[in-house]
LOKOL-541875 format. One record per residue (C-alpha): residue in three letters; x, y negated, z. Coordinates in steps of 0.25 Angstrom, whole numbers, plus 5000, padded with zeros to 4 digits. Layout:
N
ALAXYZ...
# end
This chain:
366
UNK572451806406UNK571051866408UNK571652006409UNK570952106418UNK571552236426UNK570352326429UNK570152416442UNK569452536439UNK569552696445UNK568352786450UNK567352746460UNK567652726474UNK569052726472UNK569252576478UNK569252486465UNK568352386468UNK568952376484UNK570352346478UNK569652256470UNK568952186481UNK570452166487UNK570852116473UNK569952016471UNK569051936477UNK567951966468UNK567352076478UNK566952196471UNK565952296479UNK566752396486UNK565752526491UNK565952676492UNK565152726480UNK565152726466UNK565252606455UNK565052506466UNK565552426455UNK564952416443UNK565352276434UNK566852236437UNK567252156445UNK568152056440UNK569351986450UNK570351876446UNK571551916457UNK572651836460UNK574051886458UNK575151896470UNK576251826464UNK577351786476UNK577951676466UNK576651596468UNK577151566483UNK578551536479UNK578151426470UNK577051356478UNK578251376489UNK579051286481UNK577951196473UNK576951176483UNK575751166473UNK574351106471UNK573851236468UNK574351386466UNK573551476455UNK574051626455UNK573851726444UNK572651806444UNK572251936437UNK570751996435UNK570552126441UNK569152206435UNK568452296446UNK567752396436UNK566852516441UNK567252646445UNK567152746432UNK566852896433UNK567053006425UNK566352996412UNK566352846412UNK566752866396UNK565452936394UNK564752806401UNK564552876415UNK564552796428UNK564852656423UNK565852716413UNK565452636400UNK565652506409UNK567152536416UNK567652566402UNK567052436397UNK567652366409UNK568852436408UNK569052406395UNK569152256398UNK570352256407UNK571552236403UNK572152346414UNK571752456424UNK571952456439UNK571352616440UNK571052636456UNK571252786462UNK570852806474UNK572052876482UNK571452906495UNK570552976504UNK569252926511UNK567953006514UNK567152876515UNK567352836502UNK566752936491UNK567452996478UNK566852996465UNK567253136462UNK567453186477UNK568653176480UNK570153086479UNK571053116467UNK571552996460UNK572253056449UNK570853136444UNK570252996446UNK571152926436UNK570953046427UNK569453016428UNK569552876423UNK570752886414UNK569853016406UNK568752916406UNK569652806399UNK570252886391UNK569052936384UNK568552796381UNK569852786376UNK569952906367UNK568452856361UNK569252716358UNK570052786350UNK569352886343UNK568352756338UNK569452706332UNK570452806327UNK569652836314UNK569552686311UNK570952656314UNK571252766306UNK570752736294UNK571152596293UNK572552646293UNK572452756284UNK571652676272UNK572152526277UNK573552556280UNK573052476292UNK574352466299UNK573552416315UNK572652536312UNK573852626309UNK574352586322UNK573252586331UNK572852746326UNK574252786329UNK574052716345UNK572652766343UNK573152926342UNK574252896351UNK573252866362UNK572352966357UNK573253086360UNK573453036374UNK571952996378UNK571653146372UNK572753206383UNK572053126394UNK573153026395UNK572952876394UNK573152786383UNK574252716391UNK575152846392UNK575352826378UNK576752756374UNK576552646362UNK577452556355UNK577152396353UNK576652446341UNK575752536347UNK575352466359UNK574752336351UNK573852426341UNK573352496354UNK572752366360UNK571752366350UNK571152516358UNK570952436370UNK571052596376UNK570652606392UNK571752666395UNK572852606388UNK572752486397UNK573852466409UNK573452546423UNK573652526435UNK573352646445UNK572852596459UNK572952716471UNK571952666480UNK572652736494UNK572152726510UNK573052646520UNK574052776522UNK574452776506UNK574652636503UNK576252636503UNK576452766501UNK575452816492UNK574652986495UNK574653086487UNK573553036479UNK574352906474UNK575453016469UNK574553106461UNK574052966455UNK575652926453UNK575853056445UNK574653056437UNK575052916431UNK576452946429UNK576352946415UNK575452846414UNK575952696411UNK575252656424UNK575552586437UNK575052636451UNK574852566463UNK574352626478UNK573252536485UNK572452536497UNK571252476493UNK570552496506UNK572052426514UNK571852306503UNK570352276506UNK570852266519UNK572052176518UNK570852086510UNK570152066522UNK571252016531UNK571251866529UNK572851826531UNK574051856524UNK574851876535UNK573751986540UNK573752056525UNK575352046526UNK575252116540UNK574152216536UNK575152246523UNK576352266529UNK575652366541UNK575352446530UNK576952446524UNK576152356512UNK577152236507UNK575952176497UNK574452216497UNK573952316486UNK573052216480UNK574352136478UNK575152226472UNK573752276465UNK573752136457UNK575152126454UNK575052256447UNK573852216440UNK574452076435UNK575452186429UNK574752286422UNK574052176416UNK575452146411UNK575351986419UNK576351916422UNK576451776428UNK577051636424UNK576951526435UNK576951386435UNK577451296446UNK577151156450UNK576651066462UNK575351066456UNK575151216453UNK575951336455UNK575151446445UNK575351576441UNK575051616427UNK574651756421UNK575351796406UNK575351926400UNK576851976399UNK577651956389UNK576851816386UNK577651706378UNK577751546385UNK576851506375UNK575651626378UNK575851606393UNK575851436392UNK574451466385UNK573951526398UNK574251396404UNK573451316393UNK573251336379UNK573951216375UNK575251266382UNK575351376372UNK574851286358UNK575951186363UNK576951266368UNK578451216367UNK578951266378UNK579051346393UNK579951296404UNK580251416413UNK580751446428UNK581051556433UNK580151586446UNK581551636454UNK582151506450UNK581051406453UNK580951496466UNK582651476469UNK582551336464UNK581251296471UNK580851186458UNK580551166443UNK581551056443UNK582751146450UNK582551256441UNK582651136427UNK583851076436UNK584451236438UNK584251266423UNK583051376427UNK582151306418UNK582151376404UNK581351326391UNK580751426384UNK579851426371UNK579051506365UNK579551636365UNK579951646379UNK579251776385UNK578551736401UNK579251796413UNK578351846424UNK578651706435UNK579151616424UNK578651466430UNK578351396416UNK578051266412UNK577651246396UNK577951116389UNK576851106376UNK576451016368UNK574951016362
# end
C-alpha cells in the first residue's frame, strides 16, 4: 500500500532502539543526541495468527505475510519550527508519513541523559506537538487569504469549504491543541486532506517504561494518559530496553518463557505493529491455496474491485466478481470445497465492501 507510520519523539527517548527491535533494518542506537540523522526506513512484518491456521490446513509452497513500513526519523528539540537542531528536516520527514508513533520516555535511568535534564513525558509531548503545531498554524495562515478570496469573488464552493476547516483548525492550533481534537463532518474531513497538517494525522502515543512498568504502567504513563484524554489518540506502554532483549534470544519457546516471566502474553513490538497496521486504518484480505497462503494489505472500507487491483491491475479492469469465505468457516470446515459444499461460499460483485480475514478469490475477464 506504500503507506508509512513514522517514530518520532525527543532525543534519547529509545526511538531508534524500538526500531531496531522493529526491524531488521538496524538503526544506530547510542546515548547522545541525533544519533540519527536521515530516517531509517523498515518493512515490518504483521503478526497475524490466521496465517498458521491456514498453512495448518493447506500445507503451502510458500507463506508471504503482510508488511507495513516504519520510518526512524531524528530526535527534534524545541524550536525545530524555527530550523533549530535538525528541525527543517524531521517536519519534512514527518510530513511524509502517513501516521505518527510519538515515543515518551516513562522511566528513570542515570546513564542515559535527558535533553532537557530531567523525565517528564507530558512536557515532552508538549515540546513537539508546540513545534508541530506552529508549522501547522504557518500552513494555514499561507493559505487562508487565497482560499478566501476564491470563495468570496468565485463563489468557489471547495474553497468555501476548505476556509471554514481552515478556521476551525485555526482556533484550535491558536489554543495549543491539535488539529486532530477538532470534530469534522465528511464534508469537512475530505476538504482538510488537501492541508496535509502535521498534526491532523492519526497518533499513536508509545510510553517507553523500565522492567517494573511493563503491565502495570507508573506514574508517568498516568500523567501521559490524562494529558491525551481529549485527544483522538491511542496509548501503548513498552519496554524498549525488555524488547531488545527478547531480540536477542534466538528461540520462540525462549521469547514465550522470557514473556510470560514477565506476566507478558505477546511481545510489545508485536502488539506495537498491530497497532500501527491500524492507525494506518489496514486491514487484511488472505488468499489460500496449496501453492501460497498470502496475506494482503487494503485500506478499510475498500470495495472487491479496489482490493482485486492490489493483486494485479488486470483483476480490477476485469472484474466480475469475488468468491468470499469467511476465515472462521474455512477454519471450522478445514477446505474451499467444504465451505462451496456448506453454502459458506458467497458471490459478491462490485459493491461488496472487504471484511478484515475475508479469503477471496476474483473471477475477471480482460
Amino acid at each position: 500500500m506504500g503507506l508509512q507510520c513514522g517514530i518520532v519523539g525527543l532525543p534519547n527517548v529509545g526511538k531508534s532502539t524500538l526500531f531496531n527491535c522493529l526491524s531488521n533494518a538496524k538503526a544506530q542506537a547510542a546515548n547522545f543526541p541525533f544519533c540519527t540523522i536521515e530516517p531509517n526506513v523498515g518493512v515490518i512484518t504483521v503478526p497475524d495468527e490466521r496465517l498458521n491456521k491456514l498453512v495448518e490446513i493447506e500445507n503451502p509452497q510458500s507463506v508471504v505475510p503482510a508488511t507495513v513500513e516504519i520510518v526512524d526519523i531524528a530526535g527534534l528539540v524545541r524550536g525545530a519550527s524555527k530550523g533549530e537542531g535538525l528541525g527543517n528536516k524531521f517536519l519534512s520527514n514527518i510530513r511524509e508519513t502517513d501516521a505518527i508513533i510519538h515515543v515518551l520516555r516513562c522511566f528513570e535511568d542515570d546513564n542515559i541523559t535527558h535533553v532537557d535534564g530531567n523525565v517528564n513525558p507530558v512536557r515532552d509531548k508538549e515540546t513537539i506537538d508546540t513545534e508541530l503545531q506552529i508549522k501547522d498554524l504557518e500552513t494555514i495562515e499561507n493559505r487562508y487569504a487565497k482560499e478566501e478570496k476564491k470563495a468570496k469573488t468565485n463563489g468557489d464552493q471547495k474553497a468555501k469549504k476548505l476556509v471554514e476547516v481552515m478556521t476551525l483548525y485555526r482556533e484550535a492550533l491558536l489554543k495549543g491543541k491539535s488539529a486532530r481534537t477538532v470534530e469534522l463532518d465528511d464534508s469537512q474531513l475530505e476538504a482538510a486532506k488537501d492541508l496535509m497538517l502535521l498534526t491532523a494525522k492519526p497518533i499513536l502515543y508509545v510510553c517507553n517504561v523500565d522492567e517494573s512498568a511493563v503491565v502495570k504502567g507508573n506514574k508517568y504513563v498516568d500523567a501521559v494518559r490524562e494529558a491525551i484524554k481529549d485527544e483522538n489518540a491511542e496509548l501503548l506502554v513498552i519496554g524498549a530496553g525488555i524488547e531488545a532483549d527478547i531480540a536477542e534470544l534466538e528461540s520462540f519457546e525462549e521469547k514465550q518463557m522470557f514473556l510470560e516471566d514477565l506476566g507478558l502474553e505477546e511481545s510489545g513490538v508485536n502488539r506495537l505493529i498491530k497497532a500501527a497496521y491500524k492507525l494506518l486504518d489496514l486491514q487484511t484480505f488472505l488468499t489460500a491455496g496449496p501453492k501460497e497462503v498470502r496475506a494482503w494489505t487494503f485500506r478499510k472500507g475498500m470495495k472487491a474491485p479496489q482490493t482485486a487491483g492490489i493483486i494485479h491491475s488486470d483483476f480490477e479492469k476485469g472484474f466480475i466478481r469475488a468468491e468470499v469465505i469467511k476465515y472462521e468457516d474455512y477454519v471450522s470446515l478445514g477446505s474451499e470445497a467444504k465451505c462451496k459444499e456448506m453454502g459458506k461460499m458467497s458471490v459478491e460483485g462490485k459493491e461488496y465492501v472487504v471484511q478484515d480475514g475475508d479469503i477471496m478469490h476474483f473471477r475477471f475477464n480482460v
